[in-house]
C-alpha positions in Angstrom: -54.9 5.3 43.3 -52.3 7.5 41.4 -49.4 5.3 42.0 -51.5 2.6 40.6 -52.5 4.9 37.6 -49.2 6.0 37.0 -47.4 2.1 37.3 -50.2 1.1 34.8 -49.0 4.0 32.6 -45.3 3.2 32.7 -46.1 -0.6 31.7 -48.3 0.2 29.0 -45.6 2.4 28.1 -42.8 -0.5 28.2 -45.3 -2.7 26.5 -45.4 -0.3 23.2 -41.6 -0.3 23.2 -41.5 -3.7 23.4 -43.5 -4.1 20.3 -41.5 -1.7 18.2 -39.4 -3.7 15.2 -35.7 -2.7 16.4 -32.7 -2.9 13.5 -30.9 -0.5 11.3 -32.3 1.6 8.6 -35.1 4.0 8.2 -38.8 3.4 8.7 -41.1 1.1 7.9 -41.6 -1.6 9.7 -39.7 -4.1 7.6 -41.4 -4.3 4.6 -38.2 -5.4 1.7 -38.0 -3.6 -1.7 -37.9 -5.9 -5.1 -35.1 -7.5 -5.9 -32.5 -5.9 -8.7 -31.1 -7.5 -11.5 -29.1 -10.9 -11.0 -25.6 -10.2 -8.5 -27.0 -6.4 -7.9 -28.4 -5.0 -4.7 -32.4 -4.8 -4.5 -34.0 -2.3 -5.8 -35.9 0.3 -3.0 -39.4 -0.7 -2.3 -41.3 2.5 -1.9 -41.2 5.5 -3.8 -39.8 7.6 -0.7 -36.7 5.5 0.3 -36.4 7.1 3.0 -39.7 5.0 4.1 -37.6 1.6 4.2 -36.7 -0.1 6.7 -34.1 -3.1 6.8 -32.9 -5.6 9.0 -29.5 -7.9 8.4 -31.8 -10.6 7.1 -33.3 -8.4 4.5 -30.1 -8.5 3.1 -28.6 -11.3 1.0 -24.8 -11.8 2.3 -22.2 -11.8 -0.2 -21.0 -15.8 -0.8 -17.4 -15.2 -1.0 -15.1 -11.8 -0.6 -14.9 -10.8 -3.9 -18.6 -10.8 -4.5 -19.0 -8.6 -0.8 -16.4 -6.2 -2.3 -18.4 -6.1 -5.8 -21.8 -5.6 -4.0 -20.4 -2.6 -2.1 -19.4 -0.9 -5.1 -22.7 -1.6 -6.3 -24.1 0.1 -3.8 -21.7 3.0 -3.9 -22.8 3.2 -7.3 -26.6 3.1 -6.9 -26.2 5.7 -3.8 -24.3 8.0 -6.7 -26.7 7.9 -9.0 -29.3 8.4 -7.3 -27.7 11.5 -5.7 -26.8 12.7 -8.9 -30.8 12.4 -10.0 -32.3 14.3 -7.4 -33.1 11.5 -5.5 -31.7 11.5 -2.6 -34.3 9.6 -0.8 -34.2 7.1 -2.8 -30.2 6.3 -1.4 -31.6 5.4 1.9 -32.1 1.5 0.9 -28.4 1.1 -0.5 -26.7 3.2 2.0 -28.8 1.1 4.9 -27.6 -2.2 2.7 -24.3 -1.6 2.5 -24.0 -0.8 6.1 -24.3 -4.7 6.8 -22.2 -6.0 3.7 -19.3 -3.6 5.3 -19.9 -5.0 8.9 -19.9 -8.6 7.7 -16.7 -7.7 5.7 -14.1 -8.6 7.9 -16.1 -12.5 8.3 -16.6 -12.9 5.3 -12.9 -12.4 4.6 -11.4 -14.4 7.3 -14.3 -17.3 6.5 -13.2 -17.5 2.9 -9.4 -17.6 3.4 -8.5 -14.2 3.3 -4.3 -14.2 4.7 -4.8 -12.9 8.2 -2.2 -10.4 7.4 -4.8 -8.6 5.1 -7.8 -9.0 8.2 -6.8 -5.6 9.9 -6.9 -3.6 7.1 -9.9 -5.0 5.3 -11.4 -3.9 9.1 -9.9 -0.4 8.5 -11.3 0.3 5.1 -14.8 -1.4 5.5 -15.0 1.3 8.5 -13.5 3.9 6.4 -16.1 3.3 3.7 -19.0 3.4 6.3 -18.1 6.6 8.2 -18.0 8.2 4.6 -21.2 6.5 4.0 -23.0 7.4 7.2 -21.3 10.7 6.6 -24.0 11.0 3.3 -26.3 9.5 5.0 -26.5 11.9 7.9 -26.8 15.0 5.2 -29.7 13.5 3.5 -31.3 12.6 6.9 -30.9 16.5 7.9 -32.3 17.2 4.3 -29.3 18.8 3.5 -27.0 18.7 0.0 -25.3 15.3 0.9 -22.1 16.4 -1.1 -21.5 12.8 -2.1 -18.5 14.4 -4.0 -16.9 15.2 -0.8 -16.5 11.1 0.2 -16.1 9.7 -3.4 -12.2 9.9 -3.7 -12.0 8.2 -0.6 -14.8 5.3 -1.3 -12.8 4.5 -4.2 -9.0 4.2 -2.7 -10.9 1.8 -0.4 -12.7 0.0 -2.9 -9.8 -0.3 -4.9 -7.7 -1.6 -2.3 -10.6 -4.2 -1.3 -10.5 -5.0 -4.9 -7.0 -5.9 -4.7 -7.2 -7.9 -1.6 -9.9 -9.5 -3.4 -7.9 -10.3 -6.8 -4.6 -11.7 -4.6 -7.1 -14.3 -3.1 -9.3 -15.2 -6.2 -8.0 -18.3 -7.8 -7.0 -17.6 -11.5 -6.6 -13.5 -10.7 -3.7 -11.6 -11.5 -1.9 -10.2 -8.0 
């Protein structure tokens, strides 16, 4: 009788892990915030962003390089400002969005004609900018100051270099 007590316990087990929503983020269950203004990343959806949860498909992917390097800095920007509020919970959503835009990065770039010479280094600073990133987002996890100043000098030499990659391939742009 135990052994059947304890297999029905393991499976029942199994079967509530099976059920759990799996993805990146934190929280919720999947629920997506509003969206922001035209071209800018959506807004958090709860009051807490540290409640959010979101998956890939929660997030719109960029349509062309220059539009995934713009979004990330719009992120960078929002995950900023809402440090420099007070409101550190409230960087959750963008720092969980920006996680995806940085991993389709190198895609993204090769899809839209990108020069393969520039694909190894776009790989290099879209992982540069999420190890800062998750660096922030680890602090504010721990509840802990989440010194954004210590990774901001190094988010912006990789945006700007993005930003040039971006401007060499754009037709019209200035190298």
């Amino acid at each position: 009788m135990t052994r059947v007590c304890n297999y029905v316990r393991t499976m029942t087990v199994y079967a509530v892990l099976a059920c759990l929503p799996l993805g990146s983020g934190c929280g919720d269950g999947g629920v997506p915030g509003p969206a922001g203004p035209a071209g800018a990343p959506p807004a958090s959806g709860t009051a807490g962003g540290d409640e959010d949860h979101v998956t890939a498909d929660q997030v719109e992917r960029p349509k062309d390089f220059a539009a995934a390097v713009a979004r990330i800095e719009q992120y960078r920007d929002r995950i900023r400002e809402e440090i420099a509020a007070g409101r550190p919970a409230q960087a959750h959503r963008p720092l969980d969005e920006a996680v995806f835009v940085l991993q389709w990065l190198p895609e993204i770039a090769r899809d839209g004609g990108i020069a393969k010479t520039h694909w190894e280094e776009i790989n290099t600073l879209a992982q540069a900018i999420e190890a800062a990133l998750d660096r922030v987002h680890a602090r504010i996890d721990a509840q802990q100051d989440p010194d954004f100043a210590s990774v901001a000098d190094e988010v912006q030499r990789a945006i700007d270099r993005l930003k040039a990659i971006a401007a060499q391939h754009t037709p019209g742009a200035q190298p």
